[in-house]
Biopython code that builds the backbone (N, CA, C, O; Angstrom):
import numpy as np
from Bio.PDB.StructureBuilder import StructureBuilder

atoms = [
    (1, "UNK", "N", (0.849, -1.176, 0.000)),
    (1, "UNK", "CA", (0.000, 0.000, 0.000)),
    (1, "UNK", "C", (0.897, 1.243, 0.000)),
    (1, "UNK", "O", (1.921, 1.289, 0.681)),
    (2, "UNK", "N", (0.463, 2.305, -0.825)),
    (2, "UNK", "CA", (1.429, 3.797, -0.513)),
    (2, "UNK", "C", (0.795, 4.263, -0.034)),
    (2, "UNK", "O", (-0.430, 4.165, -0.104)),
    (3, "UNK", "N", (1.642, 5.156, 0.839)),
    (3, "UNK", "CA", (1.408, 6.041, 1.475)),
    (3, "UNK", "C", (0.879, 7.081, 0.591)),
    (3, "UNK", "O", (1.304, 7.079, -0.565)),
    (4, "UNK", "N", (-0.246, 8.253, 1.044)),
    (4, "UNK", "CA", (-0.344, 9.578, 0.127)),
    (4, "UNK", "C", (0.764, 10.554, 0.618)),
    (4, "UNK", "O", (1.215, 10.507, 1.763)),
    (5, "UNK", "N", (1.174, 11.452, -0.338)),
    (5, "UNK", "CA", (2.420, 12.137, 0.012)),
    (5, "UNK", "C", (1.200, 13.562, 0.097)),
    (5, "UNK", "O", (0.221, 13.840, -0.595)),
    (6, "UNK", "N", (1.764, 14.145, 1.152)),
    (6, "UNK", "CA", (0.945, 15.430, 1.749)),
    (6, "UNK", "C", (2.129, 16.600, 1.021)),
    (6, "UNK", "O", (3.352, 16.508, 1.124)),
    (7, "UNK", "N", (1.323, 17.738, 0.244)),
    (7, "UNK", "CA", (1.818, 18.691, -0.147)),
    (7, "UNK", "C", (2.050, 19.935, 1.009)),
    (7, "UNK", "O", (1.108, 20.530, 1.532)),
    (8, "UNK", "N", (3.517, 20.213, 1.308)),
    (8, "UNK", "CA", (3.626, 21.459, 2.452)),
    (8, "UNK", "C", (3.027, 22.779, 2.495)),
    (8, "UNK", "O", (3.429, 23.477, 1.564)),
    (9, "UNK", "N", (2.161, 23.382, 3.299)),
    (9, "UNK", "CA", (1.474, 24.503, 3.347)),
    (9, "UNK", "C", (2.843, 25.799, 3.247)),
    (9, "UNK", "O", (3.896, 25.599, 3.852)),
    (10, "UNK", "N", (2.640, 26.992, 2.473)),
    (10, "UNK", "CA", (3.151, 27.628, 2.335)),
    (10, "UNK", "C", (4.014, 27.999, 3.873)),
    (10, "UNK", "O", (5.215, 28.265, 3.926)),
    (11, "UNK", "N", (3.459, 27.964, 4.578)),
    (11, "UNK", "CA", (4.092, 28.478, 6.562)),
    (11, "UNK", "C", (5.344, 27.157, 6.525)),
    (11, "UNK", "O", (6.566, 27.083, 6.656)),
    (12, "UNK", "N", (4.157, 26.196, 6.255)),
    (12, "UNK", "CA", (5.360, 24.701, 6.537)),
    (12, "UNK", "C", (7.062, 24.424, 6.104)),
    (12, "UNK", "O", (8.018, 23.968, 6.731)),
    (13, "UNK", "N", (6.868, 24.994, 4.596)),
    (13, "UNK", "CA", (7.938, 25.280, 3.537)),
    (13, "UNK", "C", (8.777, 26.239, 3.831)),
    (13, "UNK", "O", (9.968, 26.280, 3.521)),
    (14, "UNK", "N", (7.910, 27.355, 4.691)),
    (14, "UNK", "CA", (8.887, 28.756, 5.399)),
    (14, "UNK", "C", (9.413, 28.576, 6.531)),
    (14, "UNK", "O", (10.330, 29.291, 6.935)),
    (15, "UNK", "N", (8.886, 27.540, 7.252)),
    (15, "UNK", "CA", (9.419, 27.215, 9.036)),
    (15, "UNK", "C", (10.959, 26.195, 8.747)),
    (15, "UNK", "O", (12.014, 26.197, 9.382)),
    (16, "UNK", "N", (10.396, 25.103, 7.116)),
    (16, "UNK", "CA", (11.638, 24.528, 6.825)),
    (16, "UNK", "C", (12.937, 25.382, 6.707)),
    (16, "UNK", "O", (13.977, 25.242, 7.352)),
    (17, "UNK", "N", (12.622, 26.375, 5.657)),
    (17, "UNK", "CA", (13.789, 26.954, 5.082)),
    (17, "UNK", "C", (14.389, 28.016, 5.927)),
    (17, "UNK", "O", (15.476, 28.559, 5.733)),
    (18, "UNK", "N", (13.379, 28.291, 7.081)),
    (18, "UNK", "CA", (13.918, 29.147, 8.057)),
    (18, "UNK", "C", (14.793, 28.416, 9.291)),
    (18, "UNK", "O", (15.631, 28.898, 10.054)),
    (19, "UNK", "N", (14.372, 27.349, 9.200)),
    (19, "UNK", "CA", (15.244, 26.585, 10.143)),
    (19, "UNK", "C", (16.361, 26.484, 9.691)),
    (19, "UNK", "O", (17.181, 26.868, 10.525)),
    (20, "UNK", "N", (16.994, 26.023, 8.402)),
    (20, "UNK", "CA", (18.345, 25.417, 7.668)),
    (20, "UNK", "C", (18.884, 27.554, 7.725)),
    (20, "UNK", "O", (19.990, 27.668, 8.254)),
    (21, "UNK", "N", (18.402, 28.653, 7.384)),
    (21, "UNK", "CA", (18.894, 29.776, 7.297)),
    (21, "UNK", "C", (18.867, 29.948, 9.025)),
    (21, "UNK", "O", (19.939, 29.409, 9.303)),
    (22, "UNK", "N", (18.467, 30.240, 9.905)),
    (22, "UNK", "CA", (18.992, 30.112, 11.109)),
    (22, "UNK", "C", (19.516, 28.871, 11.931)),
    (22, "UNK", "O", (19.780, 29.046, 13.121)),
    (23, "UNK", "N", (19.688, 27.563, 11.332)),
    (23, "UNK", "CA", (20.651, 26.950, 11.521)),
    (23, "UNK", "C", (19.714, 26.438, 12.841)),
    (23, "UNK", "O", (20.036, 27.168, 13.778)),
    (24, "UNK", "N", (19.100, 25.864, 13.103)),
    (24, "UNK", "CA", (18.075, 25.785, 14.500)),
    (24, "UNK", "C", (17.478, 24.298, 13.873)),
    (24, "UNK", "O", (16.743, 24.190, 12.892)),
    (25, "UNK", "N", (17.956, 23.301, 14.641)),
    (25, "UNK", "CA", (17.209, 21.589, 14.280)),
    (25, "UNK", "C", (15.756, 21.764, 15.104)),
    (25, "UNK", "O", (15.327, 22.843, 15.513)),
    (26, "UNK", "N", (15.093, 20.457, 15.256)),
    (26, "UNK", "CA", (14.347, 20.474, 15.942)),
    (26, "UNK", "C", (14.264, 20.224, 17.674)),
    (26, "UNK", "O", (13.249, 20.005, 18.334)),
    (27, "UNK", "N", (15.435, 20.317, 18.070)),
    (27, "UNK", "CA", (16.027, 20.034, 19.753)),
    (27, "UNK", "C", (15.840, 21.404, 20.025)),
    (27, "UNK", "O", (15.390, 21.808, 21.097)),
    (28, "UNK", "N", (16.245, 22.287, 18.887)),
    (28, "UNK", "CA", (16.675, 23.820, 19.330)),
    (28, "UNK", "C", (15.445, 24.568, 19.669)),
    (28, "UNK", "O", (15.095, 25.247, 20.634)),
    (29, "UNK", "N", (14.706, 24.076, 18.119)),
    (29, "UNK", "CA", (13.037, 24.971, 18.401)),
    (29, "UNK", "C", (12.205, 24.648, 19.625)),
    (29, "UNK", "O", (11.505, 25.471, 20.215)),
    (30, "UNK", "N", (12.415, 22.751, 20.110)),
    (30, "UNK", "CA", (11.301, 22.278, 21.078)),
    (30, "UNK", "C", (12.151, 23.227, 22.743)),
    (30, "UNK", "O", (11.645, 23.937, 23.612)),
    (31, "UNK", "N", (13.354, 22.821, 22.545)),
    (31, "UNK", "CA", (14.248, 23.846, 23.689)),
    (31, "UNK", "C", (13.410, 25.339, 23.481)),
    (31, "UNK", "O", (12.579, 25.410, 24.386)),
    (32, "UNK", "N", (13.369, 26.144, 22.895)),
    (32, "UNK", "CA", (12.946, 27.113, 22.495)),
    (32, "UNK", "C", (11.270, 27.661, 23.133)),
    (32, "UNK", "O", (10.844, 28.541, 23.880)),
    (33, "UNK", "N", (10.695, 26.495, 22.281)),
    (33, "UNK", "CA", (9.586, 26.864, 22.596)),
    (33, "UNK", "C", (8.716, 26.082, 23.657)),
    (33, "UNK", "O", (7.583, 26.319, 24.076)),
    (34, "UNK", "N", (9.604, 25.077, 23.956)),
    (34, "UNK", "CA", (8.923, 24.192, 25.298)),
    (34, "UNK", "C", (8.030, 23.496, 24.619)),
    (34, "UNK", "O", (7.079, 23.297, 25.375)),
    (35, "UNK", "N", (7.865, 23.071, 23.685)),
    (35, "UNK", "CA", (6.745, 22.355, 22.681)),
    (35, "UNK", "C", (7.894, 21.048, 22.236)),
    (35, "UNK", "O", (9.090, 21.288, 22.075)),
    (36, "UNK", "N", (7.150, 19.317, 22.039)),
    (36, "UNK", "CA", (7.978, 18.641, 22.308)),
    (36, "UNK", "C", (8.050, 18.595, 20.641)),
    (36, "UNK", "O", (7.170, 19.110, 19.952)),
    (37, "UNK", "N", (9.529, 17.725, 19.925)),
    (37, "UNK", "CA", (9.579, 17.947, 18.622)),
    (37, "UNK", "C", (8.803, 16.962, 18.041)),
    (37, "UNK", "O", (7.991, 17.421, 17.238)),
    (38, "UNK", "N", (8.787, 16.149, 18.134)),
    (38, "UNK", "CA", (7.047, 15.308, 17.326)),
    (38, "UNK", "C", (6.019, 16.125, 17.536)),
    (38, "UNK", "O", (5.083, 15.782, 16.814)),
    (39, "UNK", "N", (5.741, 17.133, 18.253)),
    (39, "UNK", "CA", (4.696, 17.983, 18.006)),
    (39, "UNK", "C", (4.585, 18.777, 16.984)),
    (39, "UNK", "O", (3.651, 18.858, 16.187)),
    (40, "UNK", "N", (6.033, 19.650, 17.042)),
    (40, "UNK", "CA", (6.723, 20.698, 16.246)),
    (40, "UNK", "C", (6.633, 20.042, 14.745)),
    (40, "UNK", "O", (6.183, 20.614, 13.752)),
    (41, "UNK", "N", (7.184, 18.657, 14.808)),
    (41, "UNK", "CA", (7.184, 18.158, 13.196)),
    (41, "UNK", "C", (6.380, 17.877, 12.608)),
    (41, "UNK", "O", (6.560, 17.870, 11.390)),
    (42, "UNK", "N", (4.560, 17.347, 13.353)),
    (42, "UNK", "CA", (3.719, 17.437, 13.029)),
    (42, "UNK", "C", (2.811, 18.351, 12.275)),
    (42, "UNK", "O", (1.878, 18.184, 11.490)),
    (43, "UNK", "N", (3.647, 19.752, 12.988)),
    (43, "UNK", "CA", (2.623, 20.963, 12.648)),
    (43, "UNK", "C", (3.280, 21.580, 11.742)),
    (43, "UNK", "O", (2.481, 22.154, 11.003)),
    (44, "UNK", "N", (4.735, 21.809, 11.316)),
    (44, "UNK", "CA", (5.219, 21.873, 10.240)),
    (44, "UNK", "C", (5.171, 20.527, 8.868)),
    (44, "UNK", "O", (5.582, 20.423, 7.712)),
    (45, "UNK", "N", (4.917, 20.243, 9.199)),
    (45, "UNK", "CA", (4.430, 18.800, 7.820)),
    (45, "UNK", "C", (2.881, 18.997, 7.508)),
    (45, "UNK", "O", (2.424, 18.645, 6.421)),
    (46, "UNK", "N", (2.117, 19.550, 8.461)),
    (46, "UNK", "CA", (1.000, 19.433, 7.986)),
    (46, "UNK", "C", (0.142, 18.109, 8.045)),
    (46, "UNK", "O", (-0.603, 17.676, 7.166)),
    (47, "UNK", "N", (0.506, 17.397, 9.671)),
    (47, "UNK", "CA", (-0.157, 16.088, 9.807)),
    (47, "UNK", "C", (-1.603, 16.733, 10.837)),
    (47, "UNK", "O", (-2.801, 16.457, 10.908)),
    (48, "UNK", "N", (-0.823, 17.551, 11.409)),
    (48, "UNK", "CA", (-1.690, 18.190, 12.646)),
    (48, "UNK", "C", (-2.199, 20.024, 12.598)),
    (48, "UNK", "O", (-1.378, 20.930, 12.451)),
    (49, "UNK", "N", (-3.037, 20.143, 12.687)),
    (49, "UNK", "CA", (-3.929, 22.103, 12.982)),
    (49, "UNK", "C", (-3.248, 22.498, 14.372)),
    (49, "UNK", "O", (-3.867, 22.088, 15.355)),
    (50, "UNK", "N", (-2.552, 22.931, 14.524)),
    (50, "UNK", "CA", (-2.580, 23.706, 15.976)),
    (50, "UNK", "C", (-3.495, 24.454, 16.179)),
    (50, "UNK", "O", (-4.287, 24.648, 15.257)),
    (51, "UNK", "N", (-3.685, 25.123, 17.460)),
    (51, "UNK", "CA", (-3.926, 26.518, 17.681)),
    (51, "UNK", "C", (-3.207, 27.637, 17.404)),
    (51, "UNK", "O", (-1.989, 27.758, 17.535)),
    (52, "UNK", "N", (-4.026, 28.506, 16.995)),
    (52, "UNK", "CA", (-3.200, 29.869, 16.957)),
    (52, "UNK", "C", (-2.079, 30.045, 17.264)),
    (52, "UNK", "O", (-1.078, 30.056, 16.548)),
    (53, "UNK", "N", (-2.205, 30.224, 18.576)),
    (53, "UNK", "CA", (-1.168, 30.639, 19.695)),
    (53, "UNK", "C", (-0.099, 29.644, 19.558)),
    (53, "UNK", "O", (0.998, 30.171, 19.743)),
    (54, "UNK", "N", (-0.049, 28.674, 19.357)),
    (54, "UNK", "CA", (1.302, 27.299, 18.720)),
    (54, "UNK", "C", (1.851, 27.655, 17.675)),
    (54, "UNK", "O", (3.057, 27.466, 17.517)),
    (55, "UNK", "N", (0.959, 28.339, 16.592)),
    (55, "UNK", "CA", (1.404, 28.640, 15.352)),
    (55, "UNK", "C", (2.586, 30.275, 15.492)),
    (55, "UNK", "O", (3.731, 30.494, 15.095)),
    (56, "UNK", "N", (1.714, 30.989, 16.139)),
    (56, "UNK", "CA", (2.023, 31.736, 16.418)),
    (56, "UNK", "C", (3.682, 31.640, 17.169)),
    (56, "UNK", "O", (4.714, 32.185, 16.778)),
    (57, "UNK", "N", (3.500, 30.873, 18.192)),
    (57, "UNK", "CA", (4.807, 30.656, 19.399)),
    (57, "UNK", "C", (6.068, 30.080, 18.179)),
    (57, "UNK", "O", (7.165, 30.633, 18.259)),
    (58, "UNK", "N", (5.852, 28.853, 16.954)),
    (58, "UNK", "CA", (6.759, 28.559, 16.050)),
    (58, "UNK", "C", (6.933, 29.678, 15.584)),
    (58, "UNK", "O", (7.989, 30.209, 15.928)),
    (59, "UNK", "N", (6.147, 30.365, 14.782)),
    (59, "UNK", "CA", (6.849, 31.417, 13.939)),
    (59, "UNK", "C", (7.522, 32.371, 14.531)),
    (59, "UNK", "O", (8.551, 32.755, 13.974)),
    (60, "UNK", "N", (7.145, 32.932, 15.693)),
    (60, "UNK", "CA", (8.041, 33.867, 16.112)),
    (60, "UNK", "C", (9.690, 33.261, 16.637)),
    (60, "UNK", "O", (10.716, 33.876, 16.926)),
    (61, "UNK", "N", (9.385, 31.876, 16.595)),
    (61, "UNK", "CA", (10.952, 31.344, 16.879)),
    (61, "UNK", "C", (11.783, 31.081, 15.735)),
    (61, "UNK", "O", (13.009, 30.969, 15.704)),
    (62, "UNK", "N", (10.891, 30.993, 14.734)),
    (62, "UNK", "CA", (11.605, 31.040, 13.344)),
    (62, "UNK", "C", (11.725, 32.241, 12.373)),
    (62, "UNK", "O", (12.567, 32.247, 11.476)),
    (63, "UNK", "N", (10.667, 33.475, 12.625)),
    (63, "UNK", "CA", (10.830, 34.941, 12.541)),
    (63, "UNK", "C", (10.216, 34.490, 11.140)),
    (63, "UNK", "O", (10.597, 34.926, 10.054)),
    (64, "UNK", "N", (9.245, 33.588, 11.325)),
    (64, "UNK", "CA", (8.300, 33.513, 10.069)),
    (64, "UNK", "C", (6.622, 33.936, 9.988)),
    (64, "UNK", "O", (5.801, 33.362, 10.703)),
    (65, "UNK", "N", (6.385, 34.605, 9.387)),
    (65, "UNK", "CA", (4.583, 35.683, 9.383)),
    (65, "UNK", "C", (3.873, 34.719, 9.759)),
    (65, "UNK", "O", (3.914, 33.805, 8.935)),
    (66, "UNK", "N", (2.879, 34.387, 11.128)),
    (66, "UNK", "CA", (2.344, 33.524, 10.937)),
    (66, "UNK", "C", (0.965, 33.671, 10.205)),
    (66, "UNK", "O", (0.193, 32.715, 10.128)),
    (67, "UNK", "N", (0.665, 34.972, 9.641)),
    (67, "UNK", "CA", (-0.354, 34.493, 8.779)),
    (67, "UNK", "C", (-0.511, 33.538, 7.838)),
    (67, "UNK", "O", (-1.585, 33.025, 7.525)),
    (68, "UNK", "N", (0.952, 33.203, 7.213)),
    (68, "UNK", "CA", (1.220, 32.098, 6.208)),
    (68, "UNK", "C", (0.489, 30.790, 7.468)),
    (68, "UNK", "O", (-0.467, 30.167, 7.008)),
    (69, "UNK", "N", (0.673, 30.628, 8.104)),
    (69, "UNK", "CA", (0.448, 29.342, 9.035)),
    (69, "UNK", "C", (-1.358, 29.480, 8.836)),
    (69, "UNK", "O", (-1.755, 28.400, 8.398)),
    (70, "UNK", "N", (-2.149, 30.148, 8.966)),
    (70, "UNK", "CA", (-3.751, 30.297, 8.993)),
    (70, "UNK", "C", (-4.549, 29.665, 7.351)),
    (70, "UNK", "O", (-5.770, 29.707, 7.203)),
]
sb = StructureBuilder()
sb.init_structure("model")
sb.init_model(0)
sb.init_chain("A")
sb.init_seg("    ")
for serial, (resi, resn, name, xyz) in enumerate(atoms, 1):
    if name == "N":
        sb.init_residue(resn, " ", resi, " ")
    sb.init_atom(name, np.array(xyz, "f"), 0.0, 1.0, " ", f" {name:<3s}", serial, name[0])
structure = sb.get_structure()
């Protein structure tokens, strides 16, 4: 059976490329934001909706708009 391959939401694609340009894995962001990183990777892949305020708390650690995230 395949898997379906999930296309990245525009925020998702910006939290990636903002991570590799500030150099920040996912130990750094969950350190960061106190959010554990299977959470973090969830909500950047686009498996899981956060709340606002989650979306919000990533982007400002990655200095990415979170309107892209809505």
């Amino acid at each position: 059976m395949k898997k379906e391959k999930r296309e990245l939401s525009p925020w998702g694609r910006q939290c990636k490329v903002q991570m590799v340009v500030l150099g920040k894995t996912l130990s750094d962001l969950s350190a960061e934001t106190k959010l554990s990183k299977t959470y973090i990777s969830s909500i950047i892949n686009g498996r899981m909706i956060p709340p606002e305020d989650t979306i919000r708390t990533i982007s400002n650690a990655l200095e990415v708009d979170a309107a892209l995230g809505r």
